[in-house]
C-alpha positions in Angstrom: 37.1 43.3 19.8 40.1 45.6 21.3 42.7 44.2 19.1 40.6 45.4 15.9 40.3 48.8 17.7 43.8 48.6 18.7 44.9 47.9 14.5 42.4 50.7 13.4 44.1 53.2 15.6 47.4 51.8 14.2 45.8 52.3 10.5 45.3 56.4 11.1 48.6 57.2 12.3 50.5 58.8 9.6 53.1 57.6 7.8 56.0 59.6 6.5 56.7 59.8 2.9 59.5 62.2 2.3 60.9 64.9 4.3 62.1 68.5 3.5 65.0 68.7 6.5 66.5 72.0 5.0 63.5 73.2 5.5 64.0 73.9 9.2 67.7 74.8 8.9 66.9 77.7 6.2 63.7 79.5 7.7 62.2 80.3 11.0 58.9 78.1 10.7 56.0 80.2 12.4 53.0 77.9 11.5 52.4 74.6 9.7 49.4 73.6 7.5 47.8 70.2 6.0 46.9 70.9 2.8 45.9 67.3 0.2 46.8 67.2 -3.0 45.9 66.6 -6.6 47.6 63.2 -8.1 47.3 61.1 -10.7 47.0 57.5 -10.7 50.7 57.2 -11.1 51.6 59.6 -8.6 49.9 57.7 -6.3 51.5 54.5 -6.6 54.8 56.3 -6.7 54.4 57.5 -3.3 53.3 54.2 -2.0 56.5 52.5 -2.9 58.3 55.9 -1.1 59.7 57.4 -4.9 58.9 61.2 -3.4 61.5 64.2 -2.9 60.5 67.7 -1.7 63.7 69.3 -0.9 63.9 71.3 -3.5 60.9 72.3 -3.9 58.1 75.3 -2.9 54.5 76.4 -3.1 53.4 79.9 -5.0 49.9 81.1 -4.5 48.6 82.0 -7.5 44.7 83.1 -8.9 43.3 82.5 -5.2 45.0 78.6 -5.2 48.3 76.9 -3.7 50.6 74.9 -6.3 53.5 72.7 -5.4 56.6 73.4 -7.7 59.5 71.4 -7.8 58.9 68.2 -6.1 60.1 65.4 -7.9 57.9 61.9 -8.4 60.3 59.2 -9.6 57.8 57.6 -12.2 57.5 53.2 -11.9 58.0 51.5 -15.4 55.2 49.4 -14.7 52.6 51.7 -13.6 51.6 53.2 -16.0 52.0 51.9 -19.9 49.2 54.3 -21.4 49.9 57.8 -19.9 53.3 59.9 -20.0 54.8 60.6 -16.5 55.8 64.0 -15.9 58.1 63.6 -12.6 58.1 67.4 -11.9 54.6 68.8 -12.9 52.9 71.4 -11.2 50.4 70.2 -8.0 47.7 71.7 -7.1 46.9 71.8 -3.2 44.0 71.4 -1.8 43.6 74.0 1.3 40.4 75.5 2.8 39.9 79.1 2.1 40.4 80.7 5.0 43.7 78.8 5.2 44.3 80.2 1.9 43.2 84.2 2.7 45.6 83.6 5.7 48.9 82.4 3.5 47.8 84.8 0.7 47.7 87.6 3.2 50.7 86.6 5.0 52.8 85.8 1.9 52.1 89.3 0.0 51.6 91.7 2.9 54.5 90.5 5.4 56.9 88.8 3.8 56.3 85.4 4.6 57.1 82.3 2.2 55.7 79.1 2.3 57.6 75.8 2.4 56.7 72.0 2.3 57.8 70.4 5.6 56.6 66.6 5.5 54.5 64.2 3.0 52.6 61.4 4.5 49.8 59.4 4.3 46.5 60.0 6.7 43.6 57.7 6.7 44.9 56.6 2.7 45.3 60.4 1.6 48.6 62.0 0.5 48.7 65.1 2.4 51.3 68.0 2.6 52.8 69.8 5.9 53.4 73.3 4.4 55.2 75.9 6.3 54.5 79.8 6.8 58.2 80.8 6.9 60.5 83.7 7.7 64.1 83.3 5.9 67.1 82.9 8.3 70.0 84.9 7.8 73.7 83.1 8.1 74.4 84.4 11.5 71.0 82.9 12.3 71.9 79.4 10.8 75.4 79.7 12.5 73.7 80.2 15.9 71.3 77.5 15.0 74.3 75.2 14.4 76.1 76.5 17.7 73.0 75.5 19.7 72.4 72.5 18.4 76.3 71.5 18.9 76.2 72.6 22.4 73.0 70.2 23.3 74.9 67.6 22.0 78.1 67.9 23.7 76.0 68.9 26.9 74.2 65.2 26.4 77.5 63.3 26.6 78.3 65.1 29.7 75.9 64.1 31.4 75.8 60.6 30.3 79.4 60.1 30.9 79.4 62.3 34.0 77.1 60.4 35.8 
């Protein structure tokens, strides 16, 4: 009985997809939403042989709804024989709407753009880690860079100093 508990809880954790890193080095990320998404059959079995990349791509707000733009779905040759692939359509996220009246207000009143962080699975549904974001400027990134280099070296210190 605790071994099947143990493999359920195992089941639900989420499982990474694809992963926008740039994301993190090219904006200040204030706060990070789920949203699902709209796929098609082939989407689907595209993700679950890992054929996703987001880096490149971004989510617009428009009519009252969220759209992904610019993520690329490598198609399989043999999922689909009857339907034409399009690897860089436009997706439509699914988001509640008061997470929505929160980016829409953020996004037009303050500035704010929104970025996909992270695509995994949870509980057998594609979801989408989207980011309210403020754009770094180069002395922000070079800082970034410095800070980052510093915690390294500062690590090696310590494990060869002691």
């Amino acid at each position: 009985m605790n071994q099947q508990k143990s493999k359920d809880k195992k089941d639900d954790a989420p499982r990474q997809i694809a992963q926008n890193r740039r994301a993190r080095f090219d904006y200040f990320i204030e706060d990070t939403y789920e949203a699902g998404m709209s796929l098609e059959g082939w989407e689907v079995k595209s993700l679950r042989d890992g054929r996703a990349q987001i880096s490149e791509a971004y989510v617009i707000i428009k009519n009252g709804e969220a759209f992904l733009l610019g993520a690329h779905f490598i198609p399989m040759k043999e999922a689909s024989t009857h339907v034409r692939p399009d690897a860089i359509r436009t997706r439509k996220l699914l988001l509640q709407r008061r997470q929505l009246n929160v980016l829409i207000g953020k996004v037009e009143r303050a500035g704010y753009t929104i970025v996909p962080l992270e695509m995994h699975w949870t509980r057998g549904r594609a979801k989408l880690n989207i980011g309210l974001a403020k754009g770094k400027k180069q002395h922000d990134k070079r800082a970034t860079e410095k800070d980052r280099d510093w915690q390294r070296e500062k690590g090696r210190t310590m494990r060869h100093g002691a």
